[in-house]
C-alpha positions as CSV (number, residue, x, y, z in Angstrom):
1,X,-13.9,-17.5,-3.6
2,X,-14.0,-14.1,-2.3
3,X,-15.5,-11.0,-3.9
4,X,-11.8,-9.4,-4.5
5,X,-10.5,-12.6,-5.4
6,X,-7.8,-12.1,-8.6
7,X,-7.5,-8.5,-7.6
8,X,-4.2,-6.8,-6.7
9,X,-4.7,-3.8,-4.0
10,X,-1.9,-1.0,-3.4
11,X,-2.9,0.3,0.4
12,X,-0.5,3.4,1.8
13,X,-0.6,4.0,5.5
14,X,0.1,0.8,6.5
15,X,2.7,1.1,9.3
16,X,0.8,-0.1,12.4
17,X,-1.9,-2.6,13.5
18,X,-4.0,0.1,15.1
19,X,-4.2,2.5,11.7
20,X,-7.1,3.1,9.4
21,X,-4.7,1.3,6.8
22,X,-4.5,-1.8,8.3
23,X,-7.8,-2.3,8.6
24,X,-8.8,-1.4,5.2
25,X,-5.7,-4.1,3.8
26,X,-6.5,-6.9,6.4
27,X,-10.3,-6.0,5.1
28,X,-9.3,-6.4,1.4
29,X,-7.0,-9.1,2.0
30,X,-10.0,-10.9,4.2
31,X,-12.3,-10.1,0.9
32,X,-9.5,-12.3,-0.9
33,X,-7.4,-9.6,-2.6
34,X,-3.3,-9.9,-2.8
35,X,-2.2,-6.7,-1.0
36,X,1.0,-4.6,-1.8
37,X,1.2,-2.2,1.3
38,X,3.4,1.3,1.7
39,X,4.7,1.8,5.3
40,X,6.8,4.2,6.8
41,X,7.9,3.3,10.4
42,X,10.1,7.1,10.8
43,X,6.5,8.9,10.9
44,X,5.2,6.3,13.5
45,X,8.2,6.1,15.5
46,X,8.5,9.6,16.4
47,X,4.7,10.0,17.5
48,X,3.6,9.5,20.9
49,X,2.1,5.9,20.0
50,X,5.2,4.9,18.6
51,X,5.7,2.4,15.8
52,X,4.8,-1.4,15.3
53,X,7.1,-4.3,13.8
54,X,6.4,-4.5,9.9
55,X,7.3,-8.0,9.9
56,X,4.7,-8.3,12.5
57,X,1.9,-5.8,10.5
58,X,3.3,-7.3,7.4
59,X,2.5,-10.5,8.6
60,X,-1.1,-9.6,10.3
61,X,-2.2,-9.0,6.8
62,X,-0.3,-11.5,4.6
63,X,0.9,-8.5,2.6
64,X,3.8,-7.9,0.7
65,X,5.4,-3.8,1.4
66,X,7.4,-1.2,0.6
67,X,9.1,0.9,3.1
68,X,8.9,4.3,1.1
69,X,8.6,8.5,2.1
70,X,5.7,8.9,0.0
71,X,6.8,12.9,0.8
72,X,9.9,12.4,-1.3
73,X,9.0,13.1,-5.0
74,X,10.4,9.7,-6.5
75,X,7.9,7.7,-3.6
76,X,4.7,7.1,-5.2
77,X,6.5,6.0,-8.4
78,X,9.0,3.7,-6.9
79,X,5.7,2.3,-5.0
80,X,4.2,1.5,-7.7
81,X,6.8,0.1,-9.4
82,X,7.8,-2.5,-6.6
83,X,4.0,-3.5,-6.1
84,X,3.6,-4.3,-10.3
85,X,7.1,-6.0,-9.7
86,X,5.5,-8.2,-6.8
87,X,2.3,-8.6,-8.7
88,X,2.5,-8.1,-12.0
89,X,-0.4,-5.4,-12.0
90,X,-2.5,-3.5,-9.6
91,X,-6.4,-3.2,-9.8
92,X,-6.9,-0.8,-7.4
93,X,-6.0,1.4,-4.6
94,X,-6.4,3.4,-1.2
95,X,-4.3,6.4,0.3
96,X,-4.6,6.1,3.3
97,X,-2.0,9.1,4.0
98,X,-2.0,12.9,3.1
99,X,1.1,12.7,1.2
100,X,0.8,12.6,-3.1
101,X,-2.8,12.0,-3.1
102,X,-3.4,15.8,-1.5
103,X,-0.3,17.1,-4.0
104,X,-0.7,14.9,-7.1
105,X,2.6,13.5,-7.2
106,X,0.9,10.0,-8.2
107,X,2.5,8.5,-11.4
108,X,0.2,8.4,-14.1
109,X,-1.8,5.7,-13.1
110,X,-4.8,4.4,-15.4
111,X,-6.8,1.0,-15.5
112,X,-4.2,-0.5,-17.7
113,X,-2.6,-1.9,-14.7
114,X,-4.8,-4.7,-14.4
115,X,-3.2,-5.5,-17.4
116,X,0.3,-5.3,-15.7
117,X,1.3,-2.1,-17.7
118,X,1.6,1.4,-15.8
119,X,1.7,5.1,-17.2
């Protein structure tokens, strides 16, 4: 049994195999957590280093994902929505992206979802 084992993590950031975000998600998923991830190939594919298959980083992980503009103002709360769909609750989390964590745009978001209820 791993140490996160029974625990649901939401990871942002999660678009490519060579991101901060997938290594903290294949870490979680490793420590035996179910991982909901939020990618968004656009940003990726118009940098130099390009962007990765998410079936592929999807896969890599043995995550579930949303493909979501967490700089549009209904992203977090559509994330969050599809990862309690998928899970039925979410115990914890990680931004791994500038986006709603620097602006606050987060839903209301409290313990209570390791209950499988959301604010």
């Amino acid at each position: 049994m791993g140490l996160l084992e029974g625990r649901v993590a939401l990871v942002t950031g999660v678009s490519r195999r060579q991101g901060i975000g997938y290594a903290i998600a294949s870490r979680l998923r490793g420590l035996g957590a179910e991982v909901f991830v939020q990618h968004h190939v656009p940003h990726d594919a118009a940098q130099p280093w390009g962007a990765d298959s998410v079936d592929e980083v999807l896969a890599g992980i043995g995550a579930q994902g949303l493909g979501v503009d967490l700089a549009d103002p209904a992203g977090p709360e559509r994330l969050v929505a599809a990862a309690v769909e998928a899970f039925g609750a979410s115990t914890c989390w990680c931004a791994t992206t500038r986006g709603p964590a620097a602006t606050g745009r987060w839903p209301r978001w409290t313990p209570r979802c390791s209950t499988g209820t959301t604010r």
